[in-house]
Backbone bond lengths (Angstrom), bond angles and torsions (degrees), N, CA, C in turn:
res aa  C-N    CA-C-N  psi(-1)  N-CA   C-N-CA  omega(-1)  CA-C   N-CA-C  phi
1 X - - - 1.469 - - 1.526 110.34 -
2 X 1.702 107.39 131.81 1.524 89.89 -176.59 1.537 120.33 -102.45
3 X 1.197 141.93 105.92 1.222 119.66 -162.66 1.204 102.94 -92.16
4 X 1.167 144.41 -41.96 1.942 119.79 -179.86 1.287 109.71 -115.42
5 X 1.451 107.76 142.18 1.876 119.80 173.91 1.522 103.66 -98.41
6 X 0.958 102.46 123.18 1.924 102.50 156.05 1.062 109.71 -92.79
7 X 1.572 125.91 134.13 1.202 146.83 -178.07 1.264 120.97 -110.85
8 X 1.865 122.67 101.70 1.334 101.91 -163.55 1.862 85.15 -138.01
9 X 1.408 92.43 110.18 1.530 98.24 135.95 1.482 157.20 -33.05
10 X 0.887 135.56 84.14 1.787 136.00 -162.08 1.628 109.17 -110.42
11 X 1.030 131.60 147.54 1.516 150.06 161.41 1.307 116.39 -158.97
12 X 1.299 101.15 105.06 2.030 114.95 164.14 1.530 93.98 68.31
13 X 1.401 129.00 27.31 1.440 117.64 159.44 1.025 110.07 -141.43
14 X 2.018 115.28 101.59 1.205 105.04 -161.44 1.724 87.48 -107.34
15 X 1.371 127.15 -25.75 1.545 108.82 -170.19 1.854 94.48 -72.78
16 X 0.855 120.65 -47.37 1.605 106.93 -176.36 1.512 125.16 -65.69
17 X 1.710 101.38 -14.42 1.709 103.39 171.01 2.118 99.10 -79.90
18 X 1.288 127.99 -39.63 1.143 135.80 166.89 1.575 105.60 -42.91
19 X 1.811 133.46 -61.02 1.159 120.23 -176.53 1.452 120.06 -66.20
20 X 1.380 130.78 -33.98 1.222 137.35 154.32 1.467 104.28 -54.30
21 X 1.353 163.03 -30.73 1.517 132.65 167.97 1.322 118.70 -64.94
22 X 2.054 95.71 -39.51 1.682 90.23 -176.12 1.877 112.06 -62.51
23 X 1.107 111.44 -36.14 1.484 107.27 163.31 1.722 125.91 -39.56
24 X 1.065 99.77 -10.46 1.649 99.15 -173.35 1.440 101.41 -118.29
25 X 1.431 131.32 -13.21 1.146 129.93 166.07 1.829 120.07 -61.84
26 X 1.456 110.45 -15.69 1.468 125.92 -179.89 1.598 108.82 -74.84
27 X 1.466 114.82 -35.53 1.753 137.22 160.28 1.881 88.50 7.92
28 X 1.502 111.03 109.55 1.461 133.24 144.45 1.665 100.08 -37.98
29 X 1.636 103.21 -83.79 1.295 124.55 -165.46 1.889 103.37 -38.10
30 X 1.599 104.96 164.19 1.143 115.40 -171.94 1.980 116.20 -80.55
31 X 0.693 133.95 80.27 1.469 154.36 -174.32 1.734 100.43 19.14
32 X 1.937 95.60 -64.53 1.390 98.07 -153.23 1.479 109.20 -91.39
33 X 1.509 107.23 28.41 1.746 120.89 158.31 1.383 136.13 -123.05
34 X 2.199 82.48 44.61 1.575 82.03 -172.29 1.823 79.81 -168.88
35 X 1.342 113.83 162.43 1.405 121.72 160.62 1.384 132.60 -168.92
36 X 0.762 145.33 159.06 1.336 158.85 -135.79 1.722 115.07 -139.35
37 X 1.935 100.45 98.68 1.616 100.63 176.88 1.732 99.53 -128.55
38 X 1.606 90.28 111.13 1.568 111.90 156.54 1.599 126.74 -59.35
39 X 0.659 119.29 142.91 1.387 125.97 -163.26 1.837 121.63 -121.62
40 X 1.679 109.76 67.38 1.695 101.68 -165.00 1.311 115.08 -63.38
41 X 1.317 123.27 120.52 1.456 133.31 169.35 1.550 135.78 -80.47
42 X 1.143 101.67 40.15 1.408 121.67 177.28 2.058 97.98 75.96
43 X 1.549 90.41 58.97 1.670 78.41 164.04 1.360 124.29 -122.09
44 X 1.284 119.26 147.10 1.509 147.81 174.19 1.699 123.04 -40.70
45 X 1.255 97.67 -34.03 1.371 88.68 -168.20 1.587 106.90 -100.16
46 X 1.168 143.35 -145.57 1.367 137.73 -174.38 1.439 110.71 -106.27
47 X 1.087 130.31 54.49 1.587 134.76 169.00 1.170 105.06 -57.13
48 X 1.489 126.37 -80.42 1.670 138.71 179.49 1.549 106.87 -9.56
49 X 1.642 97.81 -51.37 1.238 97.93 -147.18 1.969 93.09 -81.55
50 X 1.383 118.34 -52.27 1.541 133.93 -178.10 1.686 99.17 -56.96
51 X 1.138 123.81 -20.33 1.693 123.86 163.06 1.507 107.82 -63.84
52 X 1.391 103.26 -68.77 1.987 108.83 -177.87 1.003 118.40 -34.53
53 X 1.630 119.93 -50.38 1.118 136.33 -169.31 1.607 130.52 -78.79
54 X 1.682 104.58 -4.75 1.323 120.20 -172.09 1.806 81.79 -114.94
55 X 1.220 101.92 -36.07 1.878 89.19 -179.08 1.634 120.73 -89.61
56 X 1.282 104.79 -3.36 1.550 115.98 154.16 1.666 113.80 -73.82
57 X 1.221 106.91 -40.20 1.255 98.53 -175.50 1.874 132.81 -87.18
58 X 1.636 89.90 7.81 1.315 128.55 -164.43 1.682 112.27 -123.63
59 X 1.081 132.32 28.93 1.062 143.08 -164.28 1.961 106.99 -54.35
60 X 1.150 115.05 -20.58 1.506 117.53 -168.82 1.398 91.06 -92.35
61 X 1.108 143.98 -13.14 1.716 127.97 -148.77 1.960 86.66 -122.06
62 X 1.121 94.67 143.49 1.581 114.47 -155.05 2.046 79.02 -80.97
63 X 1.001 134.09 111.01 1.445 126.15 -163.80 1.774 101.07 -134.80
64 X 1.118 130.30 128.04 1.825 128.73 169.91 1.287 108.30 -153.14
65 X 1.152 118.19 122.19 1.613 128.19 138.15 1.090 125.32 -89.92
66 X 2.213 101.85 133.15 1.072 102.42 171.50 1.657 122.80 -142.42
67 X 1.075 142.99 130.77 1.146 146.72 -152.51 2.086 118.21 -58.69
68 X 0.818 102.28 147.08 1.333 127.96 175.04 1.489 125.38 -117.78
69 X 1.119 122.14 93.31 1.828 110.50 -170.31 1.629 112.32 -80.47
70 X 1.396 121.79 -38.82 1.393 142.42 163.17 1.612 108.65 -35.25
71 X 1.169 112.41 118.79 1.717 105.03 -170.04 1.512 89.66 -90.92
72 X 1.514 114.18 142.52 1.400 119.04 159.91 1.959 108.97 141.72
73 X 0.846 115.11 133.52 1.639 136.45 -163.37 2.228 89.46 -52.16
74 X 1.727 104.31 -55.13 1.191 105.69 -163.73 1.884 102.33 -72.76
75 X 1.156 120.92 -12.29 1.605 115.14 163.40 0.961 139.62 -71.04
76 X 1.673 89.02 -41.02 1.530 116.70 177.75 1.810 108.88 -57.53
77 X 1.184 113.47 -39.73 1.303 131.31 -166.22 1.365 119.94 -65.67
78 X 1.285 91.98 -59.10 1.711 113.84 161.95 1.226 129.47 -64.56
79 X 1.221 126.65 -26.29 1.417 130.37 144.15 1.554 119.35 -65.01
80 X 1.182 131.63 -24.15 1.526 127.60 161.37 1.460 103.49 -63.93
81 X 1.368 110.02 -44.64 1.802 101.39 -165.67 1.558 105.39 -72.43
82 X 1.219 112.00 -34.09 1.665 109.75 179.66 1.345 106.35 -72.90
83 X 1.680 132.74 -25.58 1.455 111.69 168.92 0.978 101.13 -80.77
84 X 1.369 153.19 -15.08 1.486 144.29 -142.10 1.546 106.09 -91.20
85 X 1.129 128.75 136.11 1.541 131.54 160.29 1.484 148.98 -75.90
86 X 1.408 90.32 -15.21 1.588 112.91 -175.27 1.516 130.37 -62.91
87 X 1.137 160.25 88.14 1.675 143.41 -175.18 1.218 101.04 -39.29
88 X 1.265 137.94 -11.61 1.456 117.56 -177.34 1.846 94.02 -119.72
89 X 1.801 114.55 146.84 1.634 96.68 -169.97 1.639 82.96 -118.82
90 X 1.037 124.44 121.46 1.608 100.84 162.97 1.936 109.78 -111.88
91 X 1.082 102.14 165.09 1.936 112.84 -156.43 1.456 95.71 -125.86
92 X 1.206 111.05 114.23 1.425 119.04 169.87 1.751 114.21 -145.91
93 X 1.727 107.12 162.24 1.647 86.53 -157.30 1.179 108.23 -124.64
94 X 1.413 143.99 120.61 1.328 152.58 172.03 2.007 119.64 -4.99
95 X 1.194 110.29 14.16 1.402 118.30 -170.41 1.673 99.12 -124.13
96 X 1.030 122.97 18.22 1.880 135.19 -137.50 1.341 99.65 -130.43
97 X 1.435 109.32 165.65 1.305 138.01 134.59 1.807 110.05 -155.69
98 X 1.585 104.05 161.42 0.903 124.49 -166.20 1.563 116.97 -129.15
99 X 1.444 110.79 137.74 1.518 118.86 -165.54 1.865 101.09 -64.55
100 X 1.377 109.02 143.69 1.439 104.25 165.59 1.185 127.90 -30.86
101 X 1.736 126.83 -30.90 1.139 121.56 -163.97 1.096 121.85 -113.58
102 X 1.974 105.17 21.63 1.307 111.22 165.65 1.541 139.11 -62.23
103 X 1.170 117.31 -26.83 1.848 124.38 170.09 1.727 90.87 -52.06
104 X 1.425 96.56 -70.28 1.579 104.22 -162.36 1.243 130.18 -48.01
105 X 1.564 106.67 -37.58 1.428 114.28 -173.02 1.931 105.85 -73.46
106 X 1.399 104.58 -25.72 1.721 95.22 170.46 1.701 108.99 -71.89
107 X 1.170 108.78 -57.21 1.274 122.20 -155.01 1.566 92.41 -48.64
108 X 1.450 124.97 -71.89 1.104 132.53 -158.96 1.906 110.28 -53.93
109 X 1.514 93.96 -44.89 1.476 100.25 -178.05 1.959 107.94 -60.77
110 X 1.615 116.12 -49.99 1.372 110.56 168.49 1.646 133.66 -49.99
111 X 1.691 95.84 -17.39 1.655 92.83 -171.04 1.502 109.03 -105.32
112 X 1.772 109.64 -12.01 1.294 112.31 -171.51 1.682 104.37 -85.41
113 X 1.388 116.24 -31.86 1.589 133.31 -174.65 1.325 92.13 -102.23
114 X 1.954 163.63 105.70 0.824 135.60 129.37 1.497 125.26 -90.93
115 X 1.128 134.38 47.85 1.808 156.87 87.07 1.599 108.93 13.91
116 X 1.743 106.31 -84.08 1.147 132.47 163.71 1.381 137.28 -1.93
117 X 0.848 131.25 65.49 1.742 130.73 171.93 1.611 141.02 -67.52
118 X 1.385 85.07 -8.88 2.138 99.74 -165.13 1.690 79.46 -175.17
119 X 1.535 92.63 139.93 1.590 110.83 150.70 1.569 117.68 -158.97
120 X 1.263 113.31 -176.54 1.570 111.94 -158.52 1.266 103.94 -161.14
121 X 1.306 118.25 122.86 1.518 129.03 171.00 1.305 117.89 -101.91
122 X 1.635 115.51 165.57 1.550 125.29 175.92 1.565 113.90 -46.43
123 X 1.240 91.73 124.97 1.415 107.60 159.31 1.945 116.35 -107.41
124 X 1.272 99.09 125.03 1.232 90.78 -172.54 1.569 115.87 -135.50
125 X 1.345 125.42 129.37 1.638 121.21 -134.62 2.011 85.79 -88.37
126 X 1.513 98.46 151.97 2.238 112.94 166.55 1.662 84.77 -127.32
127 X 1.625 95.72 102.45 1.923 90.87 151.93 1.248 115.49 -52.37
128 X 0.668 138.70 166.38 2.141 142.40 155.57 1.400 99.81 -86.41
129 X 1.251 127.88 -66.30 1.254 126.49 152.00 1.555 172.61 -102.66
130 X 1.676 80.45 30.96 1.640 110.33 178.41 1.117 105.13 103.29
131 X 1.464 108.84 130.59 1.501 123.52 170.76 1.412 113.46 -45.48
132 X 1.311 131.73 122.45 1.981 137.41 163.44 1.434 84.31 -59.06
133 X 1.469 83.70 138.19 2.233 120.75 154.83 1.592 102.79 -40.80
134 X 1.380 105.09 -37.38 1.560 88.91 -178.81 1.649 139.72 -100.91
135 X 1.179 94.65 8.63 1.605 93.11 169.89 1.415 116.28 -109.23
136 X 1.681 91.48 161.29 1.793 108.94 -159.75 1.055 106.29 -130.47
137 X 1.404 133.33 162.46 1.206 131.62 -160.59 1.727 111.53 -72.75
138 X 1.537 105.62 0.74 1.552 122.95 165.85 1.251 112.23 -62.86
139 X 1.538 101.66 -77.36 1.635 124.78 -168.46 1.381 104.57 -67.45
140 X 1.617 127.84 -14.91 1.644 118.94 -178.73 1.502 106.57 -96.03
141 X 1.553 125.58 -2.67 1.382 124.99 166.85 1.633 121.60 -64.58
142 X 1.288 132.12 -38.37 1.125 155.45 135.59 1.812 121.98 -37.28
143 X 0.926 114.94 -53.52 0.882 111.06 176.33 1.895 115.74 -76.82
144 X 1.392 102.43 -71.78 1.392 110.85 174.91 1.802 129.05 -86.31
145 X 1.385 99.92 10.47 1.842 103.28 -176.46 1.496 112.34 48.38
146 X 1.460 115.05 36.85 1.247 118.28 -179.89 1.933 105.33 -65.63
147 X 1.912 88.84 136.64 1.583 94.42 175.97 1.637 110.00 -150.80
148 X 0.910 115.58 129.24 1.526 141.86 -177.94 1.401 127.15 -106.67
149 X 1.182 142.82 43.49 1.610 113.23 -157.50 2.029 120.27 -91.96
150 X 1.657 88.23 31.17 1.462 87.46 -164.95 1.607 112.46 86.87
151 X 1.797 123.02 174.18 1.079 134.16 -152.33 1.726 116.19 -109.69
152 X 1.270 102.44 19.42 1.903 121.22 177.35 1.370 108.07 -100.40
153 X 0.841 117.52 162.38 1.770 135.47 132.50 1.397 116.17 -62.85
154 X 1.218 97.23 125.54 1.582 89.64 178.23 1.491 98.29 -172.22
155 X 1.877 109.94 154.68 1.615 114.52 -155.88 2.041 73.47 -98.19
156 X 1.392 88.58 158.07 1.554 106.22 -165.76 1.357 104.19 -103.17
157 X 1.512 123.08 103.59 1.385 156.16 -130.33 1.766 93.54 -102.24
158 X 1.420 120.21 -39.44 1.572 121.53 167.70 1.694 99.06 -148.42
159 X 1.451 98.52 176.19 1.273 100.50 -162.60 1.654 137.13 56.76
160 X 1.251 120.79 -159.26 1.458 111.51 172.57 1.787 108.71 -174.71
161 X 1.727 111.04 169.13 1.583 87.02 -174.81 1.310 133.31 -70.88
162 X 1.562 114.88 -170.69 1.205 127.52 -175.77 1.565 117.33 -72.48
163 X 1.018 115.89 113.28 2.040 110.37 171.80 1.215 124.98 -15.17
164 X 1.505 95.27 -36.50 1.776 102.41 -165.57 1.610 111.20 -122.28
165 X 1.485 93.18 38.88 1.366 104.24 169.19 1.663 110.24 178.39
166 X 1.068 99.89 93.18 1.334 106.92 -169.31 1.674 119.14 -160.41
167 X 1.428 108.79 141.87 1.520 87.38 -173.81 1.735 98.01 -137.80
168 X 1.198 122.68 165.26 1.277 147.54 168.18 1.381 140.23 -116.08
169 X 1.553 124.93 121.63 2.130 96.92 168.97 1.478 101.27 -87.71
170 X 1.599 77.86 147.46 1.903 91.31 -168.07 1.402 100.34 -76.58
171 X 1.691 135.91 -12.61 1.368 115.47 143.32 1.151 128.42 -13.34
172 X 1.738 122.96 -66.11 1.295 124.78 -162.19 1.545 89.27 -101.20
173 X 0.864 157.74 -9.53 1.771 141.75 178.99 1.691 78.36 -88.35
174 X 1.610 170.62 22.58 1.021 138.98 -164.73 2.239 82.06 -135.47
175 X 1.222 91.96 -25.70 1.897 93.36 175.50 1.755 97.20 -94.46
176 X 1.403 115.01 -52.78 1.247 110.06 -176.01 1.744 125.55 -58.48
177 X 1.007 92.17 -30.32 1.897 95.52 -166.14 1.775 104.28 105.78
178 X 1.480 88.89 160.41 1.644 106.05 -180.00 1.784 91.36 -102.97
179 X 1.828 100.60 -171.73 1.320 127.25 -165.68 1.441 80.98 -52.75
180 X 1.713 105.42 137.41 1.590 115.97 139.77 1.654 128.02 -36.58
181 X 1.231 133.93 125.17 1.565 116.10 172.89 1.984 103.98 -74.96
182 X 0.803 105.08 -20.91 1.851 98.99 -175.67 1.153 113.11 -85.25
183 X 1.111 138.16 42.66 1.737 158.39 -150.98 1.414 110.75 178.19
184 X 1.140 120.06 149.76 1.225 126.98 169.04 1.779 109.53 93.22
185 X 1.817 96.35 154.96 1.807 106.37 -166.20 1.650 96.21 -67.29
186 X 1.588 113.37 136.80 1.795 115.04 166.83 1.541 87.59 -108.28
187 X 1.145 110.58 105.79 1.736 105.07 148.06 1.956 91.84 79.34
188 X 1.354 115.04 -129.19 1.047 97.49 -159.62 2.056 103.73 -120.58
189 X 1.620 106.49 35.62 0.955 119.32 179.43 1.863 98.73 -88.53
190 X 1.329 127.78 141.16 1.469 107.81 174.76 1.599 99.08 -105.67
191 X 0.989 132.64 60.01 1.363 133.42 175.66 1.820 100.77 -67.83
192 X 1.244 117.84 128.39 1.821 117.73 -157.08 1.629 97.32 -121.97
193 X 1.307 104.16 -163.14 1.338 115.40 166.26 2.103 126.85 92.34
194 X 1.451 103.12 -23.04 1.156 102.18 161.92 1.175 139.45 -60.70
195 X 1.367 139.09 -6.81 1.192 173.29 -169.91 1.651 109.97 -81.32
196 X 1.746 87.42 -64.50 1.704 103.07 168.73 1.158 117.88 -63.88
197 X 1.452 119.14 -18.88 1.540 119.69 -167.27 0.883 131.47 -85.99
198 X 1.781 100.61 -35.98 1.001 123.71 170.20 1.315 124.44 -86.62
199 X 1.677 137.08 6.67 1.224 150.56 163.26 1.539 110.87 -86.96
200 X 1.548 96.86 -44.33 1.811 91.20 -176.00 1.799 98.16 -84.94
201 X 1.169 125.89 -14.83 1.352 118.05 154.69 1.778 123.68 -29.39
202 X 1.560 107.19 -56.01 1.359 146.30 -178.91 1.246 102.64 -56.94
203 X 1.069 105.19 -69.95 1.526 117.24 158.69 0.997 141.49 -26.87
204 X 1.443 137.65 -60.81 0.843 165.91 128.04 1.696 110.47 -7.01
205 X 1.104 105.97 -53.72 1.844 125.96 -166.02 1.622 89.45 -97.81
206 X 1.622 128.43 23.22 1.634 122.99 168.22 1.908 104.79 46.09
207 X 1.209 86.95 44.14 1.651 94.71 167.80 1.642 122.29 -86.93
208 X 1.133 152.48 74.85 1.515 133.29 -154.27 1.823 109.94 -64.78
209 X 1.271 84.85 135.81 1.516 104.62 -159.30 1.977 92.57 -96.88
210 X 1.459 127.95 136.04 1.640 100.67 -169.32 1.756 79.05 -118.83
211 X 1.531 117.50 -178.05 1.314 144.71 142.88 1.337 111.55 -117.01
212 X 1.546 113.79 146.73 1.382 135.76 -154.57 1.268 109.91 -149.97
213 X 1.118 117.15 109.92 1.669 106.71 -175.65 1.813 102.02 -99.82
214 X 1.307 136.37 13.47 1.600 125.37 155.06 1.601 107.80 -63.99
215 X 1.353 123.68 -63.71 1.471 99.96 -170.40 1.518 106.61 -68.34
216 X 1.592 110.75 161.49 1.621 107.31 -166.20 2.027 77.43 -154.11
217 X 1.062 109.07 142.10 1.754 110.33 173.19 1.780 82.87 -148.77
218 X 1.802 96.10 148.25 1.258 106.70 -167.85 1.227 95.33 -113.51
219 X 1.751 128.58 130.15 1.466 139.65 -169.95 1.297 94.14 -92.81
220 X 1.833 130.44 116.80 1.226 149.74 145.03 1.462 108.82 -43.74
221 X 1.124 114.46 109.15 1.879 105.17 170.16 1.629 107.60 -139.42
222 X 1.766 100.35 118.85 1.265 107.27 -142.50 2.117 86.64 -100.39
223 X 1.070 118.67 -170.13 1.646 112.40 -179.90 1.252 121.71 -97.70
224 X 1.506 114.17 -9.15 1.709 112.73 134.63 1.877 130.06 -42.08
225 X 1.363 110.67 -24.36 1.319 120.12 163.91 1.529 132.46 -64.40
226 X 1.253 93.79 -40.93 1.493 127.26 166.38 1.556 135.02 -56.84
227 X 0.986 76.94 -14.82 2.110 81.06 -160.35 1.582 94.94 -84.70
228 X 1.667 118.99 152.09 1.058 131.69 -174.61 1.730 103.02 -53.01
229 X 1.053 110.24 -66.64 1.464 120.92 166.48 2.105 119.74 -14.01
230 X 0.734 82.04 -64.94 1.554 107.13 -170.13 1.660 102.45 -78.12
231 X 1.077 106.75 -38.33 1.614 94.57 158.21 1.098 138.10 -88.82
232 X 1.369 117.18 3.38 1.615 124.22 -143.57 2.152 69.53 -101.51
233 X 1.741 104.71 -61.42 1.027 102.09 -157.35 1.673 118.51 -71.35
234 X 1.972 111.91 -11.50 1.084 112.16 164.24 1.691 139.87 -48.95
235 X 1.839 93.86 -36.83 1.293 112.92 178.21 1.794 113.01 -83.26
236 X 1.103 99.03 -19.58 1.654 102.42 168.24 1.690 111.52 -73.83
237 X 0.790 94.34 -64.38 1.590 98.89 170.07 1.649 118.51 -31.92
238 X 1.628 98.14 -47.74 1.369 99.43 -156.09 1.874 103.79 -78.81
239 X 1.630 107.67 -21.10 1.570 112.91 149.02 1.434 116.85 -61.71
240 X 1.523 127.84 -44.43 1.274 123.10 174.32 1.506 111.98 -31.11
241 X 1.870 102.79 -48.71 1.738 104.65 -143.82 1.689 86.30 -81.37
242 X 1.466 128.41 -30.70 0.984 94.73 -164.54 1.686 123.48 -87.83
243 X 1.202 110.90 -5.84 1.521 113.42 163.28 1.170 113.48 -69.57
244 X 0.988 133.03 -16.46 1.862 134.55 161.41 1.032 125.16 -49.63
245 X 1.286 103.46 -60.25 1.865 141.30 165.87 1.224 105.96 -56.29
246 X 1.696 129.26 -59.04 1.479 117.64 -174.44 1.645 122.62 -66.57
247 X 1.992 104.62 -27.74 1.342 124.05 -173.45 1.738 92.91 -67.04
248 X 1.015 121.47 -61.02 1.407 118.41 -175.38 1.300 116.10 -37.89
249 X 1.245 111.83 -46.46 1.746 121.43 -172.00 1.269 102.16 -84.65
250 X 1.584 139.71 -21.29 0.774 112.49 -177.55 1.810 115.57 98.23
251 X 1.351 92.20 5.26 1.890 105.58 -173.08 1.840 117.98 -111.25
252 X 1.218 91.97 3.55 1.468 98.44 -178.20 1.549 120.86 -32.86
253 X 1.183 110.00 -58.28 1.508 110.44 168.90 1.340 129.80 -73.25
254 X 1.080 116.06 -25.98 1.733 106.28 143.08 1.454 130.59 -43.29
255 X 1.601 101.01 -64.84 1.246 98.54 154.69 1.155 149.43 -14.21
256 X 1.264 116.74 -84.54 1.578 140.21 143.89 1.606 112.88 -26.13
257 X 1.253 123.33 -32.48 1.437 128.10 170.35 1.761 121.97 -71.94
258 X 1.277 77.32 -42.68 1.750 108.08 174.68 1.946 100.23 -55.42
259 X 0.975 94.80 -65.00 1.436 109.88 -170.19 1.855 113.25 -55.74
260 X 0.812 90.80 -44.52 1.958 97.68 166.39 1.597 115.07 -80.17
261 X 1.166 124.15 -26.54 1.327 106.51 145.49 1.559 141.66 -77.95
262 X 1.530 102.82 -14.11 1.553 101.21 149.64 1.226 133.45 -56.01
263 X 1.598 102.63 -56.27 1.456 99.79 165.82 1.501 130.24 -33.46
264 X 1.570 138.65 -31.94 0.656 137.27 142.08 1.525 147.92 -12.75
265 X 1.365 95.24 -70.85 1.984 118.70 175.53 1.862 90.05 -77.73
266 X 1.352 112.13 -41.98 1.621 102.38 178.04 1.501 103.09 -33.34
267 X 1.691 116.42 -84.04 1.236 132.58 -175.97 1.643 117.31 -30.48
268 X 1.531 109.58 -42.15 1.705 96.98 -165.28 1.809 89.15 -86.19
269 X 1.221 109.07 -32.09 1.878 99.68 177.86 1.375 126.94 -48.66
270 X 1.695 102.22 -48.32 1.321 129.00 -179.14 1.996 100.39 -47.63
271 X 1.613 104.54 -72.27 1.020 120.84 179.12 1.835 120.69 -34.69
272 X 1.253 107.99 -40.70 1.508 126.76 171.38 1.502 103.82 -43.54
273 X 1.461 111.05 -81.66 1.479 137.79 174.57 1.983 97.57 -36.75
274 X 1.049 105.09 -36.18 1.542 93.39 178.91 1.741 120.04 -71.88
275 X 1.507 96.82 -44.74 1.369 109.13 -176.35 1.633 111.95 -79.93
276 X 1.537 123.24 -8.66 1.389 119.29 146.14 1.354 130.44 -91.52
277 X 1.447 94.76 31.95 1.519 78.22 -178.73 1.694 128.82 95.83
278 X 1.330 119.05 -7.37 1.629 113.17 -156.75 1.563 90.37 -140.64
279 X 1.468 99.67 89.41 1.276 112.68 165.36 1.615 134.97 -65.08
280 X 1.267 110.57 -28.47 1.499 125.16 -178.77 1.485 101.48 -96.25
281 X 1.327 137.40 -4.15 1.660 132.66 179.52 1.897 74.45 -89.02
282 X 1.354 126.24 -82.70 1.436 125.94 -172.48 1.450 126.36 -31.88
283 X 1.195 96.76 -25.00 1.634 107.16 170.10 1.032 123.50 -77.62
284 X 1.825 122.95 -42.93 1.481 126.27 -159.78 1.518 91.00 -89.60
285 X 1.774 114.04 -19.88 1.733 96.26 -168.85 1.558 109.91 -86.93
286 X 1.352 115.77 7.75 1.935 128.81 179.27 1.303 74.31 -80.64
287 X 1.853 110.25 -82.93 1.577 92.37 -157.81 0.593 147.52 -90.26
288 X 1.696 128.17 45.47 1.275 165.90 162.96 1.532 106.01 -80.65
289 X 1.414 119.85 -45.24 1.403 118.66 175.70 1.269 119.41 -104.05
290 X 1.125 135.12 2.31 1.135 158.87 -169.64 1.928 96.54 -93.51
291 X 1.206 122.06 -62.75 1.246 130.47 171.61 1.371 119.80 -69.72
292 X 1.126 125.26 -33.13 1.740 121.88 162.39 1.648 106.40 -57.74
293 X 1.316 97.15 -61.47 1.141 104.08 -173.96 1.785 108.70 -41.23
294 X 1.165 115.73 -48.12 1.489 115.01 -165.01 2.005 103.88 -72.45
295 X 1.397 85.69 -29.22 1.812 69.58 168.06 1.260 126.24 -98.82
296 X 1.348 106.07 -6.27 1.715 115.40 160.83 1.648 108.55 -52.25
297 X 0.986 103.14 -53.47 1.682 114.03 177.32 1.371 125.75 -95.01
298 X 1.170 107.07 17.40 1.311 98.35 166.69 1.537 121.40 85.01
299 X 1.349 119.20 -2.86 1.677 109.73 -158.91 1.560 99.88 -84.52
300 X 1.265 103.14 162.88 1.472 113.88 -173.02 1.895 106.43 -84.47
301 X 1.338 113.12 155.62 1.294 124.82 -128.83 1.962 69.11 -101.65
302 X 1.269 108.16 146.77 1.794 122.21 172.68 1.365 113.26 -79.18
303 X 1.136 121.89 120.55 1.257 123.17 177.98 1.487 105.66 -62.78
């Protein structure tokens, strides 16, 4: 019997979809009550083949790839959950690894609470090559989906989990709906936000959403992440996704309300970072909001 699927998405990263399996080969939990379906998203380089060959050599671990022709992170996803078998779905992302006691820490937490509809464990960021002077536990939310909520169980009072660690019973994803397709990264656009959408979806329908600090998956963030570039347009995006998300619901101007009172706590935070000293944390967290903001609203991108 299988009770949880991991659902992992891959495109054009087949040695880092390879270090994330061997991470799951460490699995506490008992092998053949749990499994693992990758999901190739139309990629180029030799995944197919560096998958076979890690699941040839893995014969005990319940292991399948299966294709996705639809380019985009939220297709890809949803096609894992529709092959997947498990009542419990958990979502994790080819840039990862995960603590041994990830099978267990869902499974056990879903069967001991069944209340429970969605939950979400620590995400916790590995530079490759050392954290920059300038990021803050602001500017590394965006980038790395960093999540902490302390060492309890506990239903998640604001906010919601991490993308790349998150799980569901496909009970309620089968009344609720799967990932939005108008959300989510295609290729190497980071257009975000399905994640959120699909939690306050949950939400919405008085689903209790929990946090769990047993599963723990470690976010790879390589110095392509880093570059001024790549963040400038990450945080635009990540305003893009949420006017998508608010237009759908119908919340846009909330939104937009929302967003000018950030600016706010931006300014006295920013200001902090000035008066200690740390000019480049105060800097990256302006244009950190500065760029949401512009795709919250729509403004056209600066040449």
């Amino acid at each position: 019997m299988i009770k949880l699927s991991i659902v992992i998405a891959t495109y054009n990263r087949a040695a880092d979809l390879v270090r994330t399996l061997e991470s799951l080969t460490e699995q506490t939990y008992p092998a053949e009550q749990w499994e693992c379906v990758a999901v190739d998203n139309n990629s180029k380089d030799d995944t197919r083949a560096r998958f076979e060959e890690f699941r040839a050599a893995h014969p005990a671990l319940n292991l399948r790839m299966v294709g996705e022709s639809n380019q985009g992170l939220s297709w890809a996803r949803n096609r894992g959950i529709a092959e997947s078998r498990g009542e419990i779905i958990a979502i994790i992302d080819d840039d990862e690894t995960v603590n041994p006691d990830f099978v267990r820490g869902y499974i056990e937490l879903f069967e001991s609470h069944p209340e429970v509809s969605a939950a979400g464990g620590r995400v916790v960021p590995y530079y490759i090559n050392g954290r920059p002077r300038w990021m803050s536990r602001y500017t590394e939310r965006p980038i790395a989906g960093t999540l902490d909520l302390g060492a309890a169980i506990k239903p998640f009072v604001k906010g919601y989990p991490a993308g790349g660690n998150m799980a569901m019973r496909r009970s309620d994803i089968e009344v609720l709906g799967v990932f939005s397709t108008s959300l989510g990264r295609t290729g190497s656009n980071p257009l975000g936000g399905e994640e959120k959408e699909i939690m306050q979806r949950f939400a919405d329908a008085g689903r209790q959403i929990y946090y769990t600090p047993v599963p723990v998956i470690y976010h790879y963030i390589p110095d392509s992440k880093l570059t001024d570039e790549y963040f400038s347009r990450l945080c635009r995006m990540c305003g893009v996704s949420e006017r998508v998300m608010s237009e759908s619901r119908g919340r846009l101007g909330r939104a937009k309300f929302a967003e000018l009172l950030k600016w706010g706590a931006t300014i006295v935070i920013a200001f902090g970072y000035l008066l200690s000293g740390n000019l480049p944390k105060a800097s990256k967290l302006v244009e950190l909001r500065l760029n949401v903001t512009r795709g919250l609203f729509d403004v056209p991108q600066s040449n």
